[in-house]
N, C-alpha and C positions, 0 to 999 in steps of 0.2 A: 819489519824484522831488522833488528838491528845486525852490522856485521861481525859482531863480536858473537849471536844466535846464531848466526847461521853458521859459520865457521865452525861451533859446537857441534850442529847439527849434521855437518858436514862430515866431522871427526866422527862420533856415532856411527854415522850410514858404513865408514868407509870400515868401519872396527865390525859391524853386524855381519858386512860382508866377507869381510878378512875371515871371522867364526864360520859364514855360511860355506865359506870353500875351503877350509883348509883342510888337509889330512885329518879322519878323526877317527878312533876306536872301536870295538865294535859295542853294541849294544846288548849282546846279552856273549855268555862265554860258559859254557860246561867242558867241565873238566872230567877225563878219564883215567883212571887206575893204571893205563900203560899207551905206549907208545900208538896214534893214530897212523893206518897204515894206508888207510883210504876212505876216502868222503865220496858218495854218487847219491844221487835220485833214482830212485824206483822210477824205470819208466812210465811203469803204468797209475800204481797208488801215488807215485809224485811224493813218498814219504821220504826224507833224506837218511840217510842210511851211514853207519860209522861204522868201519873196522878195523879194529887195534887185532896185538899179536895174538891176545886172549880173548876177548867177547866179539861180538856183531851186538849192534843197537839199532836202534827207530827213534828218532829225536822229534818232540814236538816244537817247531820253531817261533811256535807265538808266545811259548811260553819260555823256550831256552832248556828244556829236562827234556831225560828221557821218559818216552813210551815203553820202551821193555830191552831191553837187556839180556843174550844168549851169552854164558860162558861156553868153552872149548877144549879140550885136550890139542888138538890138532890148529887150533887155528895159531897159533906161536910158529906152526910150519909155515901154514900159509903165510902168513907175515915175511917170517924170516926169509923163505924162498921166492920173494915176490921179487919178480925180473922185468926191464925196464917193458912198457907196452904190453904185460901181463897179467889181464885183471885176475884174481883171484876168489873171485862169487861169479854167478852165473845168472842174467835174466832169464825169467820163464815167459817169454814175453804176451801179451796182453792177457796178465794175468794178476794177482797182486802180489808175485810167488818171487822168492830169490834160493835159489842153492849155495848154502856154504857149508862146509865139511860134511855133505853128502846129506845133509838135512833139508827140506824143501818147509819154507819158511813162508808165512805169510807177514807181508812188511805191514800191515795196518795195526798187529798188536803182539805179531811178536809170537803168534801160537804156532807151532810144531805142526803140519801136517803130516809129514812122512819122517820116519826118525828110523835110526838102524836094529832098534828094539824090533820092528818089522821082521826082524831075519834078515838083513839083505846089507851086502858090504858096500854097493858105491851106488849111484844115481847114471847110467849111463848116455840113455836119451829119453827123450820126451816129443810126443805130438799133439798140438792141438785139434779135439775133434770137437767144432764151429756148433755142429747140428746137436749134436748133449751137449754144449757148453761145458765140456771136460775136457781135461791132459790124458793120453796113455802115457803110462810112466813106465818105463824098463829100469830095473835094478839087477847087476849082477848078484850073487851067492855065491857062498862058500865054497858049493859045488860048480865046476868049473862049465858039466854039462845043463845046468838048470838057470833059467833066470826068472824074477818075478816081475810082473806087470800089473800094475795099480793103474784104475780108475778115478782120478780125483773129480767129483765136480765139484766146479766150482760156483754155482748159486749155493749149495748146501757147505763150501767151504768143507770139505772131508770127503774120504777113501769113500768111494761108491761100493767096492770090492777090487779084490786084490786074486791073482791067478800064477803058478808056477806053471812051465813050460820048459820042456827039454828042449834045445837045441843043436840041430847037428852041427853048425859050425858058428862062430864069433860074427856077430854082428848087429846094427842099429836098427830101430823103427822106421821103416821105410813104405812108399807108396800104398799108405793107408787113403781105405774108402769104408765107408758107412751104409748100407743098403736100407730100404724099405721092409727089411726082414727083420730087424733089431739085430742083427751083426754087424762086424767090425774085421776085414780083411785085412792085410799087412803084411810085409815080406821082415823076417831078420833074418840075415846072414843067406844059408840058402833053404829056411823056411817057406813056405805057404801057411798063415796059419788065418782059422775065423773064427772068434768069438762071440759069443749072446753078450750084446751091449749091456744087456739089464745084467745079468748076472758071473760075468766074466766065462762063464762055462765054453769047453773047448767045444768047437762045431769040427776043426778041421787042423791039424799041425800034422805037415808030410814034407819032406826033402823035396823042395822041386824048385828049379832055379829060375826066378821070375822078377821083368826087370821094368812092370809096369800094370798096374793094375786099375781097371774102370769097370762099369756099368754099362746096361740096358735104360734105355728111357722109363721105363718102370719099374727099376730098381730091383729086381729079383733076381739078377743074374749078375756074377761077378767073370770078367774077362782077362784073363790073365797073360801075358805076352811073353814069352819067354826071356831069360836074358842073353846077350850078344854070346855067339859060339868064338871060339879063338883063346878068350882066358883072357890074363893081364895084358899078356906079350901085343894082343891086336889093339888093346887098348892103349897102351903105351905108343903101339907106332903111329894110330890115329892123332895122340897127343903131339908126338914129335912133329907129324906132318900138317899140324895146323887143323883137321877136316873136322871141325866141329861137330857136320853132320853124322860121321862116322864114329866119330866121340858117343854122341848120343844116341846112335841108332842101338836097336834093340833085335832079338831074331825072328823068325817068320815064322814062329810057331804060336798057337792061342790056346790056351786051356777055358773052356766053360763054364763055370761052376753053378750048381744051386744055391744060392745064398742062403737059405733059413739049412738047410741039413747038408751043404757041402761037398753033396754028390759031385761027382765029374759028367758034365751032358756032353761037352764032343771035347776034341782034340785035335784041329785041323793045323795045315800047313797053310798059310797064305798065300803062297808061292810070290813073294814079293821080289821083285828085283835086287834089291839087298834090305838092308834092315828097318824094321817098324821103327816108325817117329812117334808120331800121333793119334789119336779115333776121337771121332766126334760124332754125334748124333744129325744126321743131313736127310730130314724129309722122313724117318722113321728110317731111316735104314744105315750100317753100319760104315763112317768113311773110314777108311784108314791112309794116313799119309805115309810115303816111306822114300830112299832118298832121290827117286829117280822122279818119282810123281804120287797117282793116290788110286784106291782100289775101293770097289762100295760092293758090302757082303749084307746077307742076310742075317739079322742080328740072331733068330730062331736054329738055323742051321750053322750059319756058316758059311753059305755055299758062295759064290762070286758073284756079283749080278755085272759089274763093269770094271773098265782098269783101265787110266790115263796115266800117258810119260807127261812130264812137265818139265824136260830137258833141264833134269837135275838142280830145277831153280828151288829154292825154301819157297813152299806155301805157307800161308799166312792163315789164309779164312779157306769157307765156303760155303756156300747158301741155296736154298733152292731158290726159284723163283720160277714165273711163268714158262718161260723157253725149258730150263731145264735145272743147269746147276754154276752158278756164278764163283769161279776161282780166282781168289787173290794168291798173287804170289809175286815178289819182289817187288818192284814199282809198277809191276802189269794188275792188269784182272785180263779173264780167257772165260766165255762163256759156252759152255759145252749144251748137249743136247741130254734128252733124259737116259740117252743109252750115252755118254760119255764122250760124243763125239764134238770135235772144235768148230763150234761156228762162227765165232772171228773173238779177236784180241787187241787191246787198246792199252793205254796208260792207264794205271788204276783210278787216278779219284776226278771225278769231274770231265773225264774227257780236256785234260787240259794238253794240248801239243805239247807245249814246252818242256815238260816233265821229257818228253823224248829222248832229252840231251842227258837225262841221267842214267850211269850202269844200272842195272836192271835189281841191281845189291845196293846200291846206295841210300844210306838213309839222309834224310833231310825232315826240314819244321819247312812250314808255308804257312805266310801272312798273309790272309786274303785283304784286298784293296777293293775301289770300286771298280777300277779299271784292270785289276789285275793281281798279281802274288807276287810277293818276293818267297824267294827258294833260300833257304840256309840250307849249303852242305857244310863238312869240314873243311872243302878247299876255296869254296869261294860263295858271296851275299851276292845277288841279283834280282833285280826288279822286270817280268815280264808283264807286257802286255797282253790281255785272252785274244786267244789265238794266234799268239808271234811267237815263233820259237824262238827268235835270238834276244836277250836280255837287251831291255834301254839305258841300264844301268847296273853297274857292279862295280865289286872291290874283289880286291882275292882274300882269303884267309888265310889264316896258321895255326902252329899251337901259343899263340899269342893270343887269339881273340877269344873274345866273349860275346853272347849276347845276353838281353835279357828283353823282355816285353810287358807295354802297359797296356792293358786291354781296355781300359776305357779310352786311351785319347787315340790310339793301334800302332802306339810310337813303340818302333822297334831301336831298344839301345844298344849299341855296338862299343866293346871295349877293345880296340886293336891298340897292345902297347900300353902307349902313354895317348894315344889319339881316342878320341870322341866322340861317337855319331851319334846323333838324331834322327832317323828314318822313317818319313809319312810318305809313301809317294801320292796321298789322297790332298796334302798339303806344299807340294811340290819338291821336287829331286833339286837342289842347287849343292854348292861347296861350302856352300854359308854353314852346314849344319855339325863341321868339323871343329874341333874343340881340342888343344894341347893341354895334356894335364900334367900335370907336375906331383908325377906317382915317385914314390920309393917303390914300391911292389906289387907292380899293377898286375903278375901274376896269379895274386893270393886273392884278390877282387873275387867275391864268391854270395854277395848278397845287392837284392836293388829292391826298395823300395818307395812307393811311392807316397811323397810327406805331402797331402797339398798341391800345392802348383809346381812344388819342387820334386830330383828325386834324390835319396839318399843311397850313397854305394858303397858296399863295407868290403873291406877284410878285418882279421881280427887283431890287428894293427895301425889300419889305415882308413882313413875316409874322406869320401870328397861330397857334397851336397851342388849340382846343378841344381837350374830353370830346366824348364821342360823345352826350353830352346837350346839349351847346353852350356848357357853363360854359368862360368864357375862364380860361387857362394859363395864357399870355403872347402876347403880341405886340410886335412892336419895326419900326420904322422906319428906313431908314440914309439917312443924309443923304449927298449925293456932292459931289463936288467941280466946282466948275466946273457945277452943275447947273442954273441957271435958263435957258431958252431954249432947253436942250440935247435933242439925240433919245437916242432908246435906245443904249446902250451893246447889243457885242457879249458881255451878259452870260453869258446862259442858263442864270442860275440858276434860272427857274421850268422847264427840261424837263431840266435836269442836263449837259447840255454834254457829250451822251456819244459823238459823233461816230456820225452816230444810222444810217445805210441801213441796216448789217448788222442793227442791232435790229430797223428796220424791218419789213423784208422776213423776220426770221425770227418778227414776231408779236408781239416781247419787248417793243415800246419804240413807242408810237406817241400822245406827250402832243398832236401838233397837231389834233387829231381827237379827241381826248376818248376814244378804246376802247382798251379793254386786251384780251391774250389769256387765259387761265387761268392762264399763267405770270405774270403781271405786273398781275393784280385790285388791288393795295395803289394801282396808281399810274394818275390819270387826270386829263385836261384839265378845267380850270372852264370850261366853252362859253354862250355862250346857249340858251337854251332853245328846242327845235321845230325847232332843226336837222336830228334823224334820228340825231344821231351817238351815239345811246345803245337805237334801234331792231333789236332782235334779229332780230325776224323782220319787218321793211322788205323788201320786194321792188323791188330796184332794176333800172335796164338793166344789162345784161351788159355787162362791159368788161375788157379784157386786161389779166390777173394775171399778175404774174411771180412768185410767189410761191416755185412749187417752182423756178422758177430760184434764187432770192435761197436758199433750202436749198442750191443744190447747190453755187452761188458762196461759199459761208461757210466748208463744207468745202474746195473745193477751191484758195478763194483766201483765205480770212479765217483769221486766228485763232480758231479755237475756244476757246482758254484766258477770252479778252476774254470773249465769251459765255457761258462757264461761270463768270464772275467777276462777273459785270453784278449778276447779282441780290442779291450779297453786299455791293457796295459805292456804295450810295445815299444813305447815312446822313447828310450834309451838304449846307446850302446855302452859295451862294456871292457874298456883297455885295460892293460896292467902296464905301467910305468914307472918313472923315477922321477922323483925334480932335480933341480943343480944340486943340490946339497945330498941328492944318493939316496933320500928317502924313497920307499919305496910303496906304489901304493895302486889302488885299482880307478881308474878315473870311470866315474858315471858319466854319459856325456847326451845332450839331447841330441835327438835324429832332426828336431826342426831347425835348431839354432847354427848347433856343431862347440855351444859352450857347455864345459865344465862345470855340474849342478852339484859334484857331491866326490870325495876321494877317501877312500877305506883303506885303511895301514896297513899294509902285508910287509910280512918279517921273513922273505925269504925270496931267493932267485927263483925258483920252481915252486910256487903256491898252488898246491892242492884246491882248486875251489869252486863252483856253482854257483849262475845267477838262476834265482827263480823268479821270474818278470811276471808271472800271474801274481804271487803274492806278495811280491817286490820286497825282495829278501835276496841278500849275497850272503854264501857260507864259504868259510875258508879253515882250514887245520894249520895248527903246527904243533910240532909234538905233542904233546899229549891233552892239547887244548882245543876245542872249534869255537869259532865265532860264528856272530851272527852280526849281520850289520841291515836293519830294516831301515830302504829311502821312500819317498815319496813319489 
């Protein structure tokens, strides 16, 4: 090849590339009749959603038009009144449902489930019930003392039936339960009230002030706790004085109810030492925790069978077993006998001494080793040996540090500052594993994932790419526009902007929380340390999972394709910057490389806009226009 070819050839490459990165347009643009007020994703549908002063829409993005189009009376309010960090629609969440001007909308096409035609002036609250796959909906009325509640299901997409109900004083949907009778319990305001699921018909609406509501292990009986005596005023001094538990404790009275016909069967005192926490089902028979300790009644009568102080620690768990009944509580477990009495008491998990050294209240994460744990609290990382109490090795903490964890290699990453740890004690403890980084804001540091042999750690500004031995790659900084003074932009490049419930709830996607499922080990939040949030076998209170709901919602109302596409296409992060020349734009960037693959024009300091990395599409608004810009 001569060099007068190649020198052409040269010219070419360097011009293809020049095209491949420069700032460029977007690729598809709808326009709207009036000012765009807000761009979001449907958490759940993942359908992007547009609101100007006058309509709401559903945009199909493959093709650049809309799916349906809602005009408004009122929504020119919502526009106009929109205040900064004030959204103006409402998720229903893992549902495909959005509330705007008091209409309950389904994002996939735009149809009207609940409209004011109904009778009913606003949308007040809403509860998902898991077991029908439906919302109860409360709406006010006209009438100041009536509200109506609506059963939406949602496999059938529409009102199940719809039910008015007096109430004696103002208030929401609260500590609803489901029974085996086809009723539906629930407190508003200071109601009692139970409904026939199937048919909304009333079983039970009476004044009675109740601040927690469960079940019999066979579902026919609803147990209702009263609520705390004292009013605001004890409430408020609880808040002033920090007592969480006093915050949450509830009174020592219990109503019994029939569930199918709402009879009242008893009405006992518990005689607790101060306020009901908890009940859980322990071996067929009723526990109740409350703040001093825990009390186990006959779920039939009521009557008391035993009663343990737990020298006012929070309990956690409690289980039967052989001996009798095994209590978790703070960093202990205390194994009692079958009449409640202490036959001795240890460190909760594993019988591990070292835990010793921690308050009995402290939470911490533990990384098991071969030879041993390290402990993460909030004040300090240490590596013990089994069975030595005093650490072989530590650092202290602060509100500076981070961690994060790779569960295949069991490197625990340390962000303290600008410093850099590596941690295997399976691979040996030295100083070698300390690493200077050269952060703008190593505060904002809030993503690590693992690329390969590498790992990648974001904020949604900043990134650095190590080795898995800590030798820096690269790391790069993006300067933004308009940026001093400024708050967070609606980036979300450090969790991918992936319109997240359905991930959520099916296990795939949960960076706010620092855990991953087996499915998704590569990707985990930088948290502080002694949070819990990396605690495997933590024994926490029991609390209503909607889990296999959020399964059955994904099939029956989500995209599966998205889901089956997620884990394939993570591969970029997402900045908003500026070049020398002011232009202003959104840099695409690889998580493998740390180069620049692709840069999308935005026309404004504050750009409104969404990555969707499953279908790898960036949406952005300015006035009355959206983009669309599809990369590869």
């Amino acid at each position: 090849m001569s060099k007068k070819t190649t020198c052409l050839a040269s010219l070419a490459f360097m011009i293809f590339s020049f095209n491949l990165f420069a700032q460029r347009e977007a690729d598809k643009k709808i326009t709207f009749e009036n000012k765009i007020e807000d761009l979001f994703f449907h958490e759940f549908s993942a359908v992007p959603i547009i609101l100007t002063d006058k309509t709401v829409a559903g945009i199909d993005p493959s093709t650049g038009t809309k799916i349906w189009e809602i005009e408004g009376d009122r929504f020119s309010a919502l526009g106009g009144a929109l205040q900064e960090d004030k959204e103006n629609y409402q998720m229903v969440p893992y549902s495909p449902y959005i509330i705007v001007d008091e209409l309950l909308v389904d994002t996939r096409d735009g149809k009207i489930i609940l409209n004011k035609e109904k009778n009913y002036k606003s949308i007040t609250s809403f509860n998902l019930i898991p077991e029908l796959k439906s919302y109860l909906i409360q709406c006010k009325t006209d009438d100041k003392e009536v509200n109506k509640f609506f059963l939406v299901d949602l496999s059938a997409n529409k009102t199940k039936w719809e039910q008015a109900l007096n109430l004696d004083k103002k208030g929401t949907i609260d500590n609803i339960s489901i029974s085996n009778s086809n009723t539906i319990a629930f407190t508003v305001g200071s109601n009692m009230i139970i409904l026939n699921s199937n048919t909304g018909d009333i079983v039970l609406n009476e004044e009675e002030k109740i601040g927690a509501i469960y079940q019999n292990p066979q579902g026919n009986t609803y147990y209702a706790v009263e609520a705390a005596s004292g009013g605001l005023g004890s409430m408020m001094g609880a808040a002033i004085t920090m007592n969480a538990n006093k915050l949450m404790a509830l009174g020592d009275k219990i109503y019994a109810f029939d569930a199918a016909t709402g009879e009242q069967k008893w009405k006992k005192p518990l005689k607790l030492d101060e306020g009901f926490l908890f009940s859980e089902e322990v071996d067929g028979k009723m526990f109740v925790q409350h703040e001093k300790g825990g009390n186990v009644y006959d779920y039939s009568s009521g009557e008391p069978l035993w009663k343990r102080v737990f020298e006012k620690r929070k309990i956690n768990d409690i289980e039967k077993n052989a001996e009798g009944y095994m209590v978790y509580y703070g960093s202990r477990k205390m194994q009692l006998d079958n009449n409640g009495k202490e036959l001795w008491k240890k460190p909760q998990y594993q019988g591990n001494s070292f835990l010793e050294n921690l308050a009995e209240d402290d939470s911490y994460d533990e990384f098991e080793y071969k030879d041993g744990s390290i402990i993460a609290t909030s004040y300090r990382i240490a590596y013990y040996q089994k069975d030595v109490k005093k650490p072989i090795w530590k650092m202290a903490a602060d509100e500076d540090t981070k961690i994060a964890y790779d569960a295949n290699e069991k490197n625990l990453i340390v962000l303290d500052g600008k410093n850099l740890y590596i941690i295997n004690p399976d691979k040996g403890l030295t100083d070698d594993n300390k690493q200077k980084l050269q952060l703008k804001k190593h505060r904002d540091f809030n993503l690590m994932e693992v690329r390969g042999d590498n790992y990648f750690l974001s904020s949604p500004w900043e990134y650095v790419i190590v080795d898995k031995k800590g030798t820096i790659i690269k790391t790069n900084y993006f300067e933004q526009p308009g940026e001093s003074g400024r708050k967070w932009l609606n980036t979300l490049s450090a969790v991918g902007s992936v319109a997240g419930a359905a991930y959520q709830v099916s296990g795939l996607y949960n960076a706010g929380m620092g855990g991953t499922s087996a499915a998704a080990e590569t990707l985990t939040g930088v948290v502080p340390p002694g949070t819990g949030s990396f605690n495997q076998a933590n024994k926490g209170v029991k609390q209503h999972q909607a889990g296999y709901y959020g399964q059955m919602a994904s099939e029956a109302l989500y995209n599966p394709n998205r889901l089956n596409a997620f884990s394939d296409s993570k591969d970029y992060a997402f900045y908003f910057t500026k070049d020398d020349a002011g232009t202003k734009y959104l840099a695409q960037v690889s998580k493998n490389t740390g180069e620049e693959v692709d840069k999308f024009i935005f026309l404004d300091n504050k750009p409104n806009y969404h990555v969707d990395q499953v279908e790898k599409r960036v949406f952005y608004t300015n006035g009355k226009e959206a983009y669309i810009f599809d990369y590869k």
